[in-house]
N, C-alpha and C positions, 0 to 999 in steps of 0.2 A: 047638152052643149049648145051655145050659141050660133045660130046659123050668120048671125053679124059678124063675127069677129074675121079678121083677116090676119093670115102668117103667111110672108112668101119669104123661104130661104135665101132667095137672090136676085139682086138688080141690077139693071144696067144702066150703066152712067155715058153719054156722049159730052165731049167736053167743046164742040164746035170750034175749034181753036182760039178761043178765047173766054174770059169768065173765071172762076172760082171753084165750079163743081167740084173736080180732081182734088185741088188742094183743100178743099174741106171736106171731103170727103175721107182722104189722110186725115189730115188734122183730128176730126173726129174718134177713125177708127185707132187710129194710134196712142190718143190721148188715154184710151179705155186700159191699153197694157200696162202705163204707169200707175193706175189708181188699184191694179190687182196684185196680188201679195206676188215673191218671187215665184219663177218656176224653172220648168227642168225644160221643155219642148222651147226649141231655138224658136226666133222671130227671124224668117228668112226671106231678103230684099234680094231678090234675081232680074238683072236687068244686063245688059252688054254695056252700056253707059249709065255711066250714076255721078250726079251733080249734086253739088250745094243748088237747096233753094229756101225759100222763108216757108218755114212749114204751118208755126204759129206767128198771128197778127196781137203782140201782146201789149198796145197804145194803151190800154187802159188797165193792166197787169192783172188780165185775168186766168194768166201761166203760171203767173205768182207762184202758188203753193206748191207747185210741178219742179220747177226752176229756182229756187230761191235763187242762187247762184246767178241768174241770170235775168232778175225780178228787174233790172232798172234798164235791160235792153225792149225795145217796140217791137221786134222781130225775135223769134230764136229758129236757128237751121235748122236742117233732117240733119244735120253731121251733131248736130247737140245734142237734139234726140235722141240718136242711136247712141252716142256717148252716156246721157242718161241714161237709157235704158238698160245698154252692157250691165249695169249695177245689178239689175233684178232678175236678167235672164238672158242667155247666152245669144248673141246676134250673130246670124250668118251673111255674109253679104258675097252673090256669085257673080263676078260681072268677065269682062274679055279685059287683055291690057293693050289700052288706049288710051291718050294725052290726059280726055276726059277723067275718067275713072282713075286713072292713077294720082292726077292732082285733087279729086275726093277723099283717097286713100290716105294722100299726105296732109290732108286737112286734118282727118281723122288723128294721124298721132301725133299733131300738135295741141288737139285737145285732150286734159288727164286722161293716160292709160288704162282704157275700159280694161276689165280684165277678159271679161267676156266678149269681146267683138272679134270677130275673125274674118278671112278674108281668103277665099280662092278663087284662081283663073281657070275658067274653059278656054278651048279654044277661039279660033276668030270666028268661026260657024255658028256658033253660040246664041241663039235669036228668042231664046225665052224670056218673057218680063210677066211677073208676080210679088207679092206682098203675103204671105203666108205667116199665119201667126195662130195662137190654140183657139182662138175665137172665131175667125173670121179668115176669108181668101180674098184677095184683090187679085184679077187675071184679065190680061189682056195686050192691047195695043201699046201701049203707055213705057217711055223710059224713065230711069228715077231720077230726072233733070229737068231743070229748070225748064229747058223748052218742050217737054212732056207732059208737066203737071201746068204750064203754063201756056202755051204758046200754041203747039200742034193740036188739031184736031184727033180724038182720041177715043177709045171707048175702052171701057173696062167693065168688066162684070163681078160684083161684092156677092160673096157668098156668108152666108151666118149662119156659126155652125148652132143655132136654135135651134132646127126640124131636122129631120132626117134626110134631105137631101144635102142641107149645107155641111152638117156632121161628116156626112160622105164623103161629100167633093171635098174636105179637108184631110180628112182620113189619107184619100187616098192621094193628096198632094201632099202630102208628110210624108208617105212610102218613098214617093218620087225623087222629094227634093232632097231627102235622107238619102236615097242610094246615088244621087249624085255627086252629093258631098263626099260621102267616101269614095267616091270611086275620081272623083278631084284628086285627091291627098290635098298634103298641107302646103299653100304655098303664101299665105303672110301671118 
């Protein structure tokens, strides 16, 4: 075995309140769930507020093959995404009800009726934000809004479930965010 090679499960992102980091950082890890076949483990955005923001920058339509539907827009949202994505794999979205999040929500069902996209409330105590998906963990600071991935100073830490620890720390955020789902019930 190579004593050169480097694998580390997980980084830490600071986003200084300004910059790009955050959103391409998304952008990236997100773009990885559409290029893989369907599946069964939800894609779960937990945040107390959640916004429309420009997820992909596609000026030169390099979403193209992602979005046909959407190939002649510069920008496409995290509300389109997740609408894509509903197609291939059941999205969970946990947020608190507030003006924010509820006018994301109603974004959401003006764009075609994912079938897979769902939606419950905690309470207003509710202070967890995450990006949990079968690949990878996003955990931290961070709301899923525009002044989160954009604006606030922010840190998150990417976990990749490659090595054995990122396997872990997703493992065992799937126990989590599973029992909390059910213990939600259904409420959109």
């Amino acid at each position: 075995m190579s004593t050169n090679s480097f694998h580390k499960d997980s980084r830490d992102i600071w986003s200084h309140g300004s910059g790009r980091q955050l959103r391409d950082l998304l952008a990236s890890s997100l773009s990885t769930l559409l290029l893989m076949g369907p599946g069964e483990k939800p894609l779960y955005v937990c945040s107390p507020w959640i916004s429309d923001f420009v997820l992909f920058e596609n000026r030169y339509r390099e979403y193209e093959a992602m979005f046909p539907d959407l190939a002649d827009h510069n920008e496409i949202l995290f509300s389109s995404y997740l609408a894509r994505l509903a197609r291939k794999l059941p999205v969970h979205l946990i947020t608190t009800k507030n003006d924010t999040s509820e006018a994301f929500l109603n974004s959401l069902k003006n764009i075609r009726s994912p079938v897979s996209l769902h939606c419950r409330f905690a309470d207003s105590g509710y202070h967890e934000k995450g990006l949990l998906a079968p690949s990878f963990y996003i955990e931290g600071s961070m709301n899923f809004t525009y002044s989160g991935v954009y604006v606030r100073g922010e840190k998150v830490t990417y976990h990749c479930g490659l090595g054995k620890h990122g396997a872990k720390k997703i493992l065992d955020a799937y126990l989590e965010f599973d029992r909390r789902w059910r213990l939600l019930g259904k409420n959109l």
